[in-house]
C-alpha positions in Angstrom: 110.7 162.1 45.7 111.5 163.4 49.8 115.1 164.3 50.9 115.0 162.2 54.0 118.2 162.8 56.3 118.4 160.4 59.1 120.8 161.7 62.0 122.6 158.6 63.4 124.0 155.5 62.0 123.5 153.1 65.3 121.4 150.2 65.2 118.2 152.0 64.9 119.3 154.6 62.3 120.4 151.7 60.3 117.5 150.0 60.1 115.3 153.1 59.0 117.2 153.7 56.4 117.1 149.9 55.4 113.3 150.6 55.2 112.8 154.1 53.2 112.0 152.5 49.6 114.9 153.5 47.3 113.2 156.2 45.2 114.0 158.6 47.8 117.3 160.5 48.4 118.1 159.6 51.9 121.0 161.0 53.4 122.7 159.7 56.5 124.8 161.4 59.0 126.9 159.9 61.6 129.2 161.8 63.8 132.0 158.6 63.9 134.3 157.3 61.3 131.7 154.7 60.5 128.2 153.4 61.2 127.3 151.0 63.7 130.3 150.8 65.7 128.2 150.0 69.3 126.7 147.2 67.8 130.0 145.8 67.8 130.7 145.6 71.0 127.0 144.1 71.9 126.7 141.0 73.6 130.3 140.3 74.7 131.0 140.9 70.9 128.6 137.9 69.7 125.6 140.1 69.1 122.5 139.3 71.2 120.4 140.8 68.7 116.6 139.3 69.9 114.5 137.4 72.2 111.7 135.4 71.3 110.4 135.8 74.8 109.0 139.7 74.1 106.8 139.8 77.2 106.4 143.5 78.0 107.6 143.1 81.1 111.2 142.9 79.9 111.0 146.5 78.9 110.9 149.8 80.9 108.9 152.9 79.8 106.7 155.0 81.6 104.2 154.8 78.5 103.8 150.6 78.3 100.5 151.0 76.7 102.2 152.9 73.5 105.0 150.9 74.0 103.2 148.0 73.2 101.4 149.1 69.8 105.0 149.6 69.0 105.8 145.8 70.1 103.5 144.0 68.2 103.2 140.4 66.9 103.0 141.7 63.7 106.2 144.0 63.8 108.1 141.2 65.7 107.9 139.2 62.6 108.4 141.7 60.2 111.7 142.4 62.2 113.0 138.6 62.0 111.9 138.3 58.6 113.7 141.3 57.3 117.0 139.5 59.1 116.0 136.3 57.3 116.1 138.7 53.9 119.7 139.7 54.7 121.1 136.4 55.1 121.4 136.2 58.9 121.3 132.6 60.3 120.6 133.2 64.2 121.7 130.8 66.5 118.7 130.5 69.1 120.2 129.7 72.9 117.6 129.7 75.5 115.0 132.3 73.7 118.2 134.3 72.9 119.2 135.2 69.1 122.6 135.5 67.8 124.6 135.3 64.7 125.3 132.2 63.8 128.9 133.2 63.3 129.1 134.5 66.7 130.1 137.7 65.7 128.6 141.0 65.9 129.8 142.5 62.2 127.9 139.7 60.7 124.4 142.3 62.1 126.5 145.3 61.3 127.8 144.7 57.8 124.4 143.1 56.8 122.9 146.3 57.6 125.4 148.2 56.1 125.0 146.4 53.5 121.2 147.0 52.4 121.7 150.8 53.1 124.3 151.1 50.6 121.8 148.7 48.3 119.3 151.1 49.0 121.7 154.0 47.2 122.0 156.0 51.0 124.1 158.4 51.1 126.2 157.7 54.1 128.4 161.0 55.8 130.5 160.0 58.4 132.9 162.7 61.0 129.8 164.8 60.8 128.3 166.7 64.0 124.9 168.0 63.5 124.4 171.0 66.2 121.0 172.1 65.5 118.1 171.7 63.5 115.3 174.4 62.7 111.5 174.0 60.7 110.8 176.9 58.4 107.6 176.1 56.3 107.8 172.5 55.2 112.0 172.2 55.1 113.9 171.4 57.8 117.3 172.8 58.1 119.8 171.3 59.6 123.3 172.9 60.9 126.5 171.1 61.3 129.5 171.1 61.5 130.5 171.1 57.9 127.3 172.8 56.3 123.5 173.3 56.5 121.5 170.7 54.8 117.8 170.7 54.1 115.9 168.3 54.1 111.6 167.2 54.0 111.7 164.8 56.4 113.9 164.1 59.5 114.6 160.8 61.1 116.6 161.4 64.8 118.3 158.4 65.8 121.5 160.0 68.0 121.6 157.3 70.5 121.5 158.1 74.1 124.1 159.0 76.8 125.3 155.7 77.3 128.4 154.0 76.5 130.6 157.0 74.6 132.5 159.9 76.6 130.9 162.9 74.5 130.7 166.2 75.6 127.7 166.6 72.7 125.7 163.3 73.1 122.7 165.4 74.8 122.1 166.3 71.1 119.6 164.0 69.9 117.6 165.4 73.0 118.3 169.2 73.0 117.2 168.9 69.2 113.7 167.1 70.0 113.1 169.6 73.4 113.5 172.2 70.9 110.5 171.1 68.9 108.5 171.1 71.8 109.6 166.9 72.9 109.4 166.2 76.5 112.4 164.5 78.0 111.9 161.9 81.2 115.4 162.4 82.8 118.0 160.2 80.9 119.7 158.2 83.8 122.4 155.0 83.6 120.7 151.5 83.2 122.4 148.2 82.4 125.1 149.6 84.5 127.2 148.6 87.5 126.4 149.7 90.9 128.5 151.3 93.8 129.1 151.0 97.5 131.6 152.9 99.7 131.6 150.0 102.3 135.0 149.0 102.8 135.1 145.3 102.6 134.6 145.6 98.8 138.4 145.4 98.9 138.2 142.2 99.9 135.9 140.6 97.4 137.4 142.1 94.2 136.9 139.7 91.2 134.8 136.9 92.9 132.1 135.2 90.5 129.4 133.4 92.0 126.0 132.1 91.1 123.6 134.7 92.9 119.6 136.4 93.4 119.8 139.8 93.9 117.3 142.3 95.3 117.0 145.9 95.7 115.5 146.7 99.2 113.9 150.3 99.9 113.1 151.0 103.3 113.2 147.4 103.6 110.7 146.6 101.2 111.5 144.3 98.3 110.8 145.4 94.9 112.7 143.9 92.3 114.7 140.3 92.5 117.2 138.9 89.6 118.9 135.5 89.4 122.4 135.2 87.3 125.9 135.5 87.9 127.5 138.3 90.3 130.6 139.9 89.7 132.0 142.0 93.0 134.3 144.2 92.6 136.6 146.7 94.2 133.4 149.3 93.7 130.6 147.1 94.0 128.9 144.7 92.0 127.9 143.9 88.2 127.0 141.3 86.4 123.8 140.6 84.3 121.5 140.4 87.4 123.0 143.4 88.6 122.2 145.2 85.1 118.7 144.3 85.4 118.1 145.7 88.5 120.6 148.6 87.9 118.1 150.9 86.2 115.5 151.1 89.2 118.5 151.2 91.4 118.8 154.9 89.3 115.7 155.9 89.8 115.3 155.5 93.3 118.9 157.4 93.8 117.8 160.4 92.0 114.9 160.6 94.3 117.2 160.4 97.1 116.1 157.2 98.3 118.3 154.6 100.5 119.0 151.8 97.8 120.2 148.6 99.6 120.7 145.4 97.3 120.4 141.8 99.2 122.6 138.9 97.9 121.6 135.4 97.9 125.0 133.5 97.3 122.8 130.1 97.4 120.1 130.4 94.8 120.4 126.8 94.1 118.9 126.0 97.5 115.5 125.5 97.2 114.7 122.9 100.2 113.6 125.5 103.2 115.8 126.4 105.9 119.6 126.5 104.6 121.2 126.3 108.7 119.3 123.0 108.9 121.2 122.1 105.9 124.4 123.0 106.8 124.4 121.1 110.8 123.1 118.2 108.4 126.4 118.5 105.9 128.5 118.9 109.1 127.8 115.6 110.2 128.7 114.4 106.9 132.4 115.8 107.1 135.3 114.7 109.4 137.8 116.9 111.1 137.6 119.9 108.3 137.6 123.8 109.7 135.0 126.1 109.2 137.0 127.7 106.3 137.2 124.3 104.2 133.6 123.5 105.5 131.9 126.7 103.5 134.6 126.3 100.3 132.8 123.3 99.7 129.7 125.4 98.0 131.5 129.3 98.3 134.7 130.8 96.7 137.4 130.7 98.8 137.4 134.4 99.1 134.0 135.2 99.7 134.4 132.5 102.8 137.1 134.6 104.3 135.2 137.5 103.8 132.2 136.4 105.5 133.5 134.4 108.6 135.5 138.0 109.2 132.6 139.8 109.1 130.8 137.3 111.6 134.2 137.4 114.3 135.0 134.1 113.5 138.0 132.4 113.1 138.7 130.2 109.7 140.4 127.7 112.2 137.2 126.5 114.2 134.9 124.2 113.3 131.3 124.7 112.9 130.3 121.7 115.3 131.8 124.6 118.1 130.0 127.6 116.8 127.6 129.0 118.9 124.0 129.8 117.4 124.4 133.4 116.9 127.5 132.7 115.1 125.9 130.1 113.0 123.4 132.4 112.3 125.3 135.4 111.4 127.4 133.2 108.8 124.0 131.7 107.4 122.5 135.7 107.3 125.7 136.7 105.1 125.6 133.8 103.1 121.9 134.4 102.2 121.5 138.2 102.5 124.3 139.5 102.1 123.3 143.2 102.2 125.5 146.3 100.4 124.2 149.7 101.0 124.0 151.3 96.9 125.9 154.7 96.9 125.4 155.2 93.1 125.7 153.6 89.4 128.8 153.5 87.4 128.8 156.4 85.1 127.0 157.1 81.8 130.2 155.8 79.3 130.2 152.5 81.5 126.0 151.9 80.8 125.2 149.8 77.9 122.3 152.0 77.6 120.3 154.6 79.1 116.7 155.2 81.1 114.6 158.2 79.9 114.3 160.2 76.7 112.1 161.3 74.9 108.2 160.4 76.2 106.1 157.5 74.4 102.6 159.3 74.5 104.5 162.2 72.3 105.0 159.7 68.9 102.7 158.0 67.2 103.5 154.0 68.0 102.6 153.2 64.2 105.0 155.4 62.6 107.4 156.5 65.2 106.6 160.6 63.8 106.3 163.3 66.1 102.9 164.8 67.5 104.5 167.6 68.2 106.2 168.3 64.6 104.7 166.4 61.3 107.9 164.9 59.4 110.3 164.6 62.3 110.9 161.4 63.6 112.6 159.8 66.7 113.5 156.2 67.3 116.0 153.9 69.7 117.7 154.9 72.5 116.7 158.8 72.2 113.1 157.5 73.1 111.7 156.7 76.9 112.3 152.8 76.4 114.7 150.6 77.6 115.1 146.7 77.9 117.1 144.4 80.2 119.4 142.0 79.0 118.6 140.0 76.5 118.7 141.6 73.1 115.3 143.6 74.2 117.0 147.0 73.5 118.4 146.3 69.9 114.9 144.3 69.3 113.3 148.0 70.0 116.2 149.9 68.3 114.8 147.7 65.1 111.3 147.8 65.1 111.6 151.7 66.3 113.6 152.1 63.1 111.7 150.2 60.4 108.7 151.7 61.5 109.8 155.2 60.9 111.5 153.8 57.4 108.4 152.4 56.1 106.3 155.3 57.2 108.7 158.6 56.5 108.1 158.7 52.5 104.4 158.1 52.1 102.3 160.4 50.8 99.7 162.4 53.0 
């Protein structure tokens, strides 16, 4: 029998312990009132817990080749089956997998559920501070007392979402053992501009492709709904985009996103479109001409940033100020300052490197019986459910590996 101690009840700390066979003593410690609380709040609430669409490319890492002997067939279905075992009915829309209740406790009780079956000890209000290897035994200090244990399973969770002075934990405990850290940065986050129109936007939704231009070059594009806002811009597209927009601001690149307000024209050039619509309306101004297919405040927004008036009509527009309107309407360019802060990310870029765990048992190369999983690790997923989906198979891995025998 091993004294396991896993340090974080989150989705991924959940799962391990849902994994160690139950002739173990496992003891989990979670520094809130209760496990799984973020899960609560994923997916609007409802829980986008998978996507059957797990295509690499949905997931960000600088090590994609471990990455993906961690992402396997194999471990995808031993992942839905073990949901299957707890009872959960998902409700499949689009590739995306939720509760059929629509609620996110029905993921967090289930696996709350099998870890108490599973005879875990669960601690919660407990802050571990540091953890030291003498010999074979790990000790670890918190906040209450030092516990050993024989194996260790980290699974704090990253920066994102909660405003903690400690939540650099999980990674000041796995630099200690020697872990490299890529720099943690916001991703799934909202994006800032100082320009000063933003004020005029404010909580228009709209139908939208974003892309984030450096130096002019295009290297990412995402189609969803847009939110603008007083700051900038969010929205799912936005999120997806948000956590190269990080990376190219810590390098102190320009970051300029481009905003296609008329994805749903696909038929060439959209200015021939329009002088053909024109001749299809009678005696309406520019303004009600554009809120035909734009929000009514977005129009205004863009005929003042052309210098034209919401009383003319387009047939009296000259080219250039046709063309201006059409450039706004289809690129609408804001120059990226920065990304909403850490507590406002759903989760985080960075952590701890891929190449330095072994992708069949999620232990350490650096330390034997310390493991890391989730959000602590150098992984993260767009939209979609692909960051739980890792947060899982991260954390039965490490379950089904961290009491076997050597």
């Amino acid at each position: 029998m091993k004294k396991i101690v896993i340090i974080g009840g989150g989705a991924s700390g959940l799962t391990a312990a849902s994994f160690i066979p139950p002739n173990n003593k496992v003891l989990l410690l979670e520094k809130r009132n209760s496990c799984g609380k973020k899960i609560l709040v994923t997916g609007n609430g409802r829980c986008n817990y998978w996507n059957e669409n797990q295509d690499l490319k949905y997931y960000h890492s600088e090590n994609n080749e471990v990455l993906g002997l961690i992402n396997t067939i194999e471990n995808r279905n031993l992942v839905l089956n073990f949901f299957d075992s707890l009872g959960i009915v998902p409700y499949v829309k689009n590739g995306y997998y939720y509760p059929y209740s629509r609620e996110a406790s029905t993921i967090r009780n289930a696996l709350l559920e099998q870890v108490i079956r599973n005879n875990v000890e669960i601690v919660n209000d407990i802050t571990v501070t540091k953890i030291m290897k003498n010999g074979e035994k790990f000790t670890i200090i918190t906040d209450k007392s030092n516990i050993e244990a024989d194996c260790v399973i980290l699974a704090t969770g990253s920066l994102a979402y909660y405003k903690d002075n400690d939540s650099n934990i999980g990674y000041n405990i796995a630099k200690s053992f020697g872990h490299t850290i890529v720099k943690v940065l916001p991703s799934l986050v909202q994006l800032k501009t100082d320009q000063k129109f933003v004020k005029d936007w404010a909580g228009v939704r709209s139908d939208a492709v974003v892309t984030v231009l450096n130096n002019g070059k295009k290297l990412k594009s995402e189609e969803g709904e847009i939110l603008l806002t007083d700051y900038g811009i969010s929205g799912i597209c936005v999120f997806n985009i948000s956590g190269l927009v990080a990376k190219l601001l810590d390098n102190k690149e320009e970051v300029t996103v481009s905003i296609n307000f008329v994805s749903w024209y696909k038929e060439g050039n959209f200015l021939s479109w329009l002088e053909i619509r024109d001749k299809k309306v009678t005696n309406i101004t520019v303004l009600e001409f554009l809120e035909g297919f734009l929000n009514s405040k977005l129009t205004k927004l863009i005929l003042k940033l052309s210098n034209v008036s919401n009383n003319c009509y387009w047939k009296d527009l000259n080219v250039s100020q046709k063309e201006r309107i059409v450039s706004y309407i289809e690129n609408f360019n804001v120059k990226i300052t920065a990304t909403n802060s850490f507590d406002k990310a759903q989760v985080c870029s960075g952590g701890v490197k891929l190449n330095e765990i072994d992708p069949l048992t999620m232990e350490s190369r650096k330390v034997k019986d310390l493991y890391i999983v989730g959000e602590m690790l150098d992984v993260d997923g767009d939209c979609g459910g692909y960051n739980l989906s890792f947060a899982f198979m991260s954390g039965m891995l490490a379950g089904k590996s961290v009491s076997r025998n050597d």
